[in-house]
Every structure is written in structure tokens, then in C-alpha cells.
N, C-alpha and C positions, 0 to 999 in steps of 0.2 A: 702776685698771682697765686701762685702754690698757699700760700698764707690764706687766704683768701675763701681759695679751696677748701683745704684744711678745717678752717673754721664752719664753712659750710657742710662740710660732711660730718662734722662734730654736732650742730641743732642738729641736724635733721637725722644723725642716731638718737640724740635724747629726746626727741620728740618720737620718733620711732617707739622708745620703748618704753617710755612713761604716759602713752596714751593709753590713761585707764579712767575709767568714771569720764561724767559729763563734761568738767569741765575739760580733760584732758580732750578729748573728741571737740568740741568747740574753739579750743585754742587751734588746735589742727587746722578747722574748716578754716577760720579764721586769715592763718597764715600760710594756707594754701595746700598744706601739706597733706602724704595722703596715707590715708589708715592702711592696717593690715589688708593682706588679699583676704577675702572668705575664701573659705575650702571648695565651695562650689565653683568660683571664677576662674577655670584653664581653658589654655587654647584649644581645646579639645569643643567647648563651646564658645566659642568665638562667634561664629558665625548664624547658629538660630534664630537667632532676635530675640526679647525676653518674652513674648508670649507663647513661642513655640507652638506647639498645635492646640494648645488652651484659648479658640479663638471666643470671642466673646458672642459669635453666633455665629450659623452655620454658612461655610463659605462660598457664594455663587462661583468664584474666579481665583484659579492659581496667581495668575501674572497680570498686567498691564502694559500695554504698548501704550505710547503716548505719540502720536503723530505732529509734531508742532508746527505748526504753519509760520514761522519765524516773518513778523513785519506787519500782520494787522492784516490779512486778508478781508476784503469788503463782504459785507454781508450781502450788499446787493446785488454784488454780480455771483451770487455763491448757492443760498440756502433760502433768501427772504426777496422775493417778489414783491414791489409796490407798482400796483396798474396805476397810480394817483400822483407818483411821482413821475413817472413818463410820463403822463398828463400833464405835469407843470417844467417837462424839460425846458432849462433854458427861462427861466421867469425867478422872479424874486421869492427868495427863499422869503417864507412870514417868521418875523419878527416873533412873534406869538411862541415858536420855540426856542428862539436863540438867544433870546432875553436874557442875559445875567447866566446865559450855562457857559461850562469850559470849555474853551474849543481849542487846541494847539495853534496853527503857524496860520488860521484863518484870523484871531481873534481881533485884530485891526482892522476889518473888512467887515463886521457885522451887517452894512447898509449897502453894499456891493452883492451879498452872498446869493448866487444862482442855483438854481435847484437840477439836478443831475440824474436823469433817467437811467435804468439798469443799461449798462450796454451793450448786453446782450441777449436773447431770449431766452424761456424758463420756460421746460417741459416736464409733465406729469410721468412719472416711473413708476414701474410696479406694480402690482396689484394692489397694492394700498394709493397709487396715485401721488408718491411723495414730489413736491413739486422743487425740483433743483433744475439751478441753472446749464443751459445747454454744454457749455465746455468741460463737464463731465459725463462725457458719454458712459465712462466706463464702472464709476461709482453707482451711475445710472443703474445698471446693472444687477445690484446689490442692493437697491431702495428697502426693499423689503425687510433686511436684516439690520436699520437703523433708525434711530432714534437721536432727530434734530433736537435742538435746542435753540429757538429762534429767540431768546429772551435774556441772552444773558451781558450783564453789565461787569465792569472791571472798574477799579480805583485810582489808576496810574496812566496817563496820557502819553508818556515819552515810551522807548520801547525796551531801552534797560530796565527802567525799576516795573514797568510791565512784564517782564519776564519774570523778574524776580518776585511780584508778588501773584502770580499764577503759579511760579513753582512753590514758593514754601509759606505764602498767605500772609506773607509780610510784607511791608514797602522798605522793610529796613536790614539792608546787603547782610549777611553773616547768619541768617536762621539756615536749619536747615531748609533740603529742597525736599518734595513729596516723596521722590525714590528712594531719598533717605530715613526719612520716618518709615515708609513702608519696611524697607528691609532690618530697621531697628526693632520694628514690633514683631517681624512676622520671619525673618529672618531670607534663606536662599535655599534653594533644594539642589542648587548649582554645584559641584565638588570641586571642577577645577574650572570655574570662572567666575567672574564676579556678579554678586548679587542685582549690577543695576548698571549699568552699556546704557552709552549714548556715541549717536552716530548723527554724521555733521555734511546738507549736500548745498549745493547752490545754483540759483540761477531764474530767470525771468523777469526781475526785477531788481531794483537797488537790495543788495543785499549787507543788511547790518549785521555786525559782528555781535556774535554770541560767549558771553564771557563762562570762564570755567567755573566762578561762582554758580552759573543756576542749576549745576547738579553738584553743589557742594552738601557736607557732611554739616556746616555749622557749628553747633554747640553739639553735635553727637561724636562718638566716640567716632575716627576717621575710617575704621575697619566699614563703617558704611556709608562713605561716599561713593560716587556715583566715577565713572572710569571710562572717559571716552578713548571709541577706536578710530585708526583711520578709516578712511573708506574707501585709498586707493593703497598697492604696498602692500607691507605689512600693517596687520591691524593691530599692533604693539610695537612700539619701537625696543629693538637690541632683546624681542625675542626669541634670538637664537643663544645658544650657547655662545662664548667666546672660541676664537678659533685655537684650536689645542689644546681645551678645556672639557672631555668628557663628561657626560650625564651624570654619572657615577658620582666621579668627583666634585662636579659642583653640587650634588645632592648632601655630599659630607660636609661641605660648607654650609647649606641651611640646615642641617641640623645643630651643628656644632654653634653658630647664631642661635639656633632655638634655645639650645641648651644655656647658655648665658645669659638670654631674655630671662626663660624659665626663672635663674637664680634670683635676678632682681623682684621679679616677679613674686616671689616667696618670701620676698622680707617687709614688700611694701605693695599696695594694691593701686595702682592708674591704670585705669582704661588703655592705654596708647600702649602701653608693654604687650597686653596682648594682642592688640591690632596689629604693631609690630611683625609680631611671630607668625601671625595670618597671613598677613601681607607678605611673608618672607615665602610661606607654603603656595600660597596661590601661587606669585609671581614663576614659582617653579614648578606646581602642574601647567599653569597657562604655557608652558613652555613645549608640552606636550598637546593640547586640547586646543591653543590657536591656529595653529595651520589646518589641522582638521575643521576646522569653524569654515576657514576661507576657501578652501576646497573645494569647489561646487562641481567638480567633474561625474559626480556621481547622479545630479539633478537635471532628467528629463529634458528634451527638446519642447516640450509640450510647455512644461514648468517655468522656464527660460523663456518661452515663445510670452508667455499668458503672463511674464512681469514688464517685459517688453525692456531688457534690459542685456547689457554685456559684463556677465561679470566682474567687481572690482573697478567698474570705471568710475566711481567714487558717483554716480547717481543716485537720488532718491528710490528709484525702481530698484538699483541694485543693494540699497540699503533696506528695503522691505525683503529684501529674499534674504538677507543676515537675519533682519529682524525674525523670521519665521524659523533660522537658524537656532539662533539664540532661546528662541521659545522651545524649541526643541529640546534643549539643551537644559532646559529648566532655571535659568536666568529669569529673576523674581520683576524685573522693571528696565523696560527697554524704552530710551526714547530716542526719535528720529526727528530732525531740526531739519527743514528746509529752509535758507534764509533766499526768500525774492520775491515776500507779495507785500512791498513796503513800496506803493502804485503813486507817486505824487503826480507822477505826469504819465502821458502814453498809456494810460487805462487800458482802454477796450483792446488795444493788440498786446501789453503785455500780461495783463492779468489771463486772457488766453493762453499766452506762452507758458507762465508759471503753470497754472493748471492743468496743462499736458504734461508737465515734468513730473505731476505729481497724481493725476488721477489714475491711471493705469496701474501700476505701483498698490497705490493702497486699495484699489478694488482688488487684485490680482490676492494682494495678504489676507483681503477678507476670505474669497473664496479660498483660497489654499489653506487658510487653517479649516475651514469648514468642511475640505474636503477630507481633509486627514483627523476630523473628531477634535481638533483642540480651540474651536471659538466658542464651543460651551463650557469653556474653563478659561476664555481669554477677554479682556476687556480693553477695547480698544478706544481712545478718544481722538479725535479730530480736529483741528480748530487752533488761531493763533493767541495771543495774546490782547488784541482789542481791535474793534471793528473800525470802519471809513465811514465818514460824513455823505449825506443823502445831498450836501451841497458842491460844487463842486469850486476842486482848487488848482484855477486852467484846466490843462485836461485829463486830470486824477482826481484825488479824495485825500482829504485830510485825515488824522489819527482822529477815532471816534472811541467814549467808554461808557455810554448811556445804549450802545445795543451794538450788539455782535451775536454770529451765529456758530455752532460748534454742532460735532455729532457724537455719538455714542455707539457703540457695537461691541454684542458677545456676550456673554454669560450675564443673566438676570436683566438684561434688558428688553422691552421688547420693540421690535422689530415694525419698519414702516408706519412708525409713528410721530409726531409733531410737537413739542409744547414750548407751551409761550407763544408771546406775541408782540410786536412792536405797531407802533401809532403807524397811520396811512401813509405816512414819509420817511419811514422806516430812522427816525431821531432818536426814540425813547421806548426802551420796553416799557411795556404798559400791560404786560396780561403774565400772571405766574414769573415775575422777575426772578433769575437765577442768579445767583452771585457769584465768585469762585471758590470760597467757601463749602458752598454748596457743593459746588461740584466736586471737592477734596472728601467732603463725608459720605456724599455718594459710593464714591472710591474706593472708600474705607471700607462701608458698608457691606460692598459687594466681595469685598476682600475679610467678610467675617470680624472685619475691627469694629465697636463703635469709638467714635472720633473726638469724644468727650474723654474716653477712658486710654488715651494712648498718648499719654505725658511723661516728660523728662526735664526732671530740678534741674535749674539753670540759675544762679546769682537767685538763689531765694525764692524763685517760682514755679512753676508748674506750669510748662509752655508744651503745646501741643500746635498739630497742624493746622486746624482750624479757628486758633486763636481763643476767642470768647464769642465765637457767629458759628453757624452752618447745623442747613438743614439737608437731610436725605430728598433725592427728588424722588418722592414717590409713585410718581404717576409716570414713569420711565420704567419701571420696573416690572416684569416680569412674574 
């Protein structure tokens, strides 16, 4: 073993210090090894991302909240009204569309398949007249200030690799997720929290498990992976001090860590050294700035009333008033996971249920930043992973990826508007089809990135968020 050793810290000095000329730097890439630090690369920048405020245009939105509707929420019972599919409640689905397309746990049943009315009513909101379904009264609310997307299709039918390719535009586990591209280009304005919070609630329906992969860092350096909190407790586990362990003192201990990163750091340049030393400093502001986060003794009766929520009861309502926490706070990418509109059976009572755990909640965040001036620097999304069949499966909806509905709110959007559109049985977008592609450059966009130009060499390529697709949706834009 020591022999071993030995030998190994032997190459890897003379590779150390006979990388000079091309070939020397080749042999390196080659066998892994990693070249001097540049003078520029300290902990000191860790944390900006490399475009720093060099954004490639000018930026409608600081941050992004991402509201995830974990499980496929139906578009019919949501955002897209078909008067043609009540009409055929209960009758044979046509053939004419189910032809040769994908369908998950129906796809044995093609010649059985019955057509499934909304099951519940849809009323006009707003001054604009956005037409959403009744069991959100309280998004209702708010029509005005968003902008649906009745048209968008996804690649992935089961609801893991569907997660994973709306987070990071891949079907394939290990890229990064979107929080992490974002806070590697653009970095965090955060000082003692982490660039990118994710917060996890449950209920209303079958709720599938959310893996820690889809706010993973992938191929990026891990100083910008994504850091979920609880949502009941502490929202960091063993962020207290040890008991008998003063601040003071364990403060001499991540220096004294830093200090020894530092030296490695000076002979030899890998990413994770200084992530390391990040990760040591964060972990020890968080130790000061999380309790203050979870705190809420200081926030209104009013505030409290209007999220309709108990704080810390690990709810989605009580996780939109972190999230406006958080944004406060200047955390760059916050996302919120409800997992329970995954609807196979019991539709119409529980897709209600789900929807009240959750409409109150994100209307309440819309208004509240709106009322304290931060949703014209916030961009919120909406919407799960892939949409429900117009057929039904007994008395639910199967996993659908030809049409689903999502929304948009906050900075550079504008406000009570609609695009796209799906065929009269709500099967297939058929008008301005979005993709999620699309909807990542958007994102970018609004966030001053273009999505073309924010790549990182990985195994000899140039891999970016949106792959080699995505277009800006510009008729959403403000």
C-alpha cells in the first residue's frame, strides 16, 4: 500500500513539473492529471460563475423560482379546456390519433381506449380572461400576471428520466441540472447561502420519489450543485455547532482546513480544491444565516394568513414563504417539488385535493413578491414534468408527452397571456409547439445568458444546457 502510494506521488510530481510545451499538457489531459492552478483561480472566486456580470445581454431577472409539480399534472383539469372532449365523455377514443404514438401503461388497450371529459369546470379570470380551471381559485387571482404555455411537449414518458430531462435537457442521468448551469455562468449574489435551494412537500396524490440527482452539479465543478433543505426541523441537518464547541473555535478549524486546501491548491489546479474550501466557508456562515432563514416570527399575520400556511409544517404553502425567504436573501435558483398529481385513478377528487395544497401557496408568492417590488426581477415557472391522456385510465389519466401545460410569471414576461395550442381532444400540440429546450433558453435569456454561448468541455465537448435545440419563446416576452 505505502509502496503504491509512494509511487503514485512520484508521477504525479514529475508530471507536475515537466508539464511544459504541448505535448507535456496533452500527456496530462490524457492521464488525467491536472495542470498548475492560474493566478486567477482562488477561493476568493469560487462562487461568481465565470461570466460574472459580463452578461451576454441585458438581464430581465435576478433569480428563478421553479415550482415543480412533481408527477404529470393533467393539462385538462389545469390550464387547457377541450368543450369537444366533454362532448365525447365516455365514447371511443379515434384511432386516428393513437395510431403508432407512445402511450405508457394504456399502450395494450389501443381498441378499449374511452375519451375523458375535464372533470371539472373552467372559468375566465382577469381582465385578460385567462381561462383556468376552477380549483384554482386563488392563481385565479393573479391571471393577469401570467403567461400559459398550452403547447408544450417533453421526450420522456416514465417520470424519473422525465425529471431528469426538464432538469438538465438530457435523458441521460449524470448532466448537470438547469440550477447548476445557471449558477456556473452567472454565479450567486448569496454570501452565506447556497446559490441554488431546493425544497421537497407532499400530498394529494400518489407521490413519486424525487431523486437527489435532478438538482445535481454533473460534470460541473460541485461548488455548484443544487442543496436541498428540509421543510420541517432544521433546514440543514447538524447545523448547530457541536455541543462544547464555540464559534470561535470551530471558525479556527475552517481556516486552518482552508489553509491546507490553499497549499494543494498552489501546486496543482482541480476545480474540487476550491469547491472544497467554499463548501468549508459556506457550511460555516450557514451556521449563522439558517436559523435566521427559518425564523418567520418577524412575518405578519396578514403575510401568514394570505400563504395560508403554519410555519415549518413541511407544506408546500409553507415552502413558498421560504421560497420568498430565500429570494430575499439573494439565492440565485430556488426550486419547490410538490410530489402528488401522479392521478392514475380517483381524478376528479384528488386532483382537487392536490390543487388546493398548492394553489394558495403559489398565488400568495406571486403577490408577495409583487407587493415588495421583487417579481420584476423574479421569474417564476410552473408546471410538472409531462402532461395526462385526454383518454381515460378507469378513473384517472395516464403519463402523456405530445401536450402539457406549464405557466410563466415575473420579469420580462408578459402578463395574461396564452400561447400555443393543442388539437380539439387536447392529444397533440399542434399550434407554436414548445419544447423544454425552449423553455431552458428562454430562461437563460431572461437571465441575460444566451444558451448557445454557456458551455463547459466535458470528455472533448462543448456541452451546454440546451444541448444542440432551443429556441427563445418570444411571443411570451415582454
Amino acid at each position: 500500500m505505502n509502496s503504491n502510494f509512494s509511487d503514485q506521488l512520484n508521477r504525479r510530481s514529475f508530471l507536475g513539473q515537466s508539464m511544459t510545451g504541448f505535448g507535456g499538457i496533452a500527456l496530462a489531459g490524457l492521464l488525467g492529471e491536472y495542470a498548475p492552478m492560474p493566478s486567477h483561480a482562488t477561493a476568493a472566486t469560487a462562487f461568481p460563475g465565470i461570466m460574472g456580470e459580463n452578461r451576454h445581454a441585458p438581464a430581465k431577472v435576478k433569480r428563478i423560482i421553479h415550482l415543480c409539480m412533481a408527477g404529470g399534472p393533467s393539462h385538462l383539469e389545469t390550464f387547457d379546456y377541450k368543450p369537444k372532449l366533454r362532448e365525447l365523455d365516455g365514447k371511443p377514443m379515434p384511432l386516428s390519433y393513437t395510431e403508432g404514438q407512445q402511450i405508457a401503461q394504456l399502450q395494450k388497450r389501443r381498441n378499449e381506449l374511452k375519451c375523458m371529459g375535464a372533470q371539472h369546470d373552467f372559468k375566465k379570470y382577469g381582465k385578460s380572461g385567462q381561462e383556468m380551471c376552477e380549483i384554482f381559485p386563488h392563481l385565479g387571482e393573479v391571471a393577469d400576471e401570467i403567461a400559459i404555455i398550452k403547447s408544450m411537449q417533453t421526450e420522456q414518458i416514465n417520470h424519473d428520466p422525465a425529471h431528469t430531462f426538464m432538469n438538465s435537457g438530457s435523458i441521460i442521468p449524470g448532466r448537470p441540472s438547469m440550477g447548476s448551469w445557471v449558477n456556473y455562468g452567472i454565479g450567486s449574489e448569496a454570501s452565506d447561502l447556497p446559490g441554488f435551494v431546493v425544497l421537497t412537500s407532499e400530498g394529494g396524490g400518489q407521490g413519486q420519489p424525487i431523486s437527489s440527482r435532478q438538482w445535481s452539479n454533473g460534470f460541473l465543478p460541485s461548488k455548484y450543485q443544487g442543496v436541498q433543505f428540509n421543510s420541517k426541523g432544521d433546514a440543514v441537518h447538524y447545523v448547530q455547532s457541536p455541543a462544547g464547541v464555540p464559534r470561535d473555535a470551530q471558525g479556527k478549524v475552517v481556516d486552518a482546513v482552508k489553509q491546507l486546501n490553499g497549499i494543494l491548491g498552489e501546486n496543482r489546479y482541480d476545480p474540487e480544491i476550491e469547491g472544497r474550501i467554499a463548501q468549508y466557508e459556506m457550511a460555516f456562515k450557514m451556521q449563522a444565516s439558517v436559523p435566521g432563514l427559518m425564523d418567520v416570527s418577524g412575518e405578519t399575520k396578514e403575510t401568514l394568513e394570505m400563504y395560508g400556511c403554519q410555519p415549518g409544517d413541511g407544506s408546500f404553502a409553507s415552502n413558498c414563504l421560504l421560497a420568498r425567504r430565500l429570494a430575499e436573501r439573494d439565492v440565485r435558483f430556488i426550486q419547490l417539488y410538490h410530489r402528488g398529481w401522479d392521478h392514475h385513478g380517483g381524478l376528479k377528487d384528488n386532483v382537487a385535493k392536490t390543487a388546493k395544497m398548492v394553489d394558495q401557496g403559489a398565488a400568495a408568492l406571486i403577490k408577495d413578491l409583487k407587493d415588495r417590488g421583487m417579481l420584476d426581477d423574479t421569474l417564476i415557472i410552473f408546471g410538472g414534468e409531462f402532461g395526462r391522456t385526454p383518454m381515460a385510465q378507469g378513473s384517472g389519466r395516464d403519463h402523456h408527452i405530445k401536450a402539457f401545460s406549464i405557466f410563466l410569471c415575473g420579469g420580462g414576461i408578459k402578463g395574461g397571456v396564452s400561447h400555443g395550442a393543442t388539437d380539439e381532444l387536447g392529444y397533440s400540440a399542434v399550434e407554436d409547439v414548445v419544447a423544454v429546450h425552449d423553455l431552458h433558453a428562454t430562461m437563460l435569456h431572461l437571465l441575460g445568458i444566451d444558451h448557445k454561448r454557456l458551455t463547459f468541455r466535458f470528455q472533448g465537448r462543448d456541452f451546454r444546457l440546451t444541448d444542440v435545440h432551443g429556441h427563445v419563446i418570444k411571443p411570451i416576452l415582454a
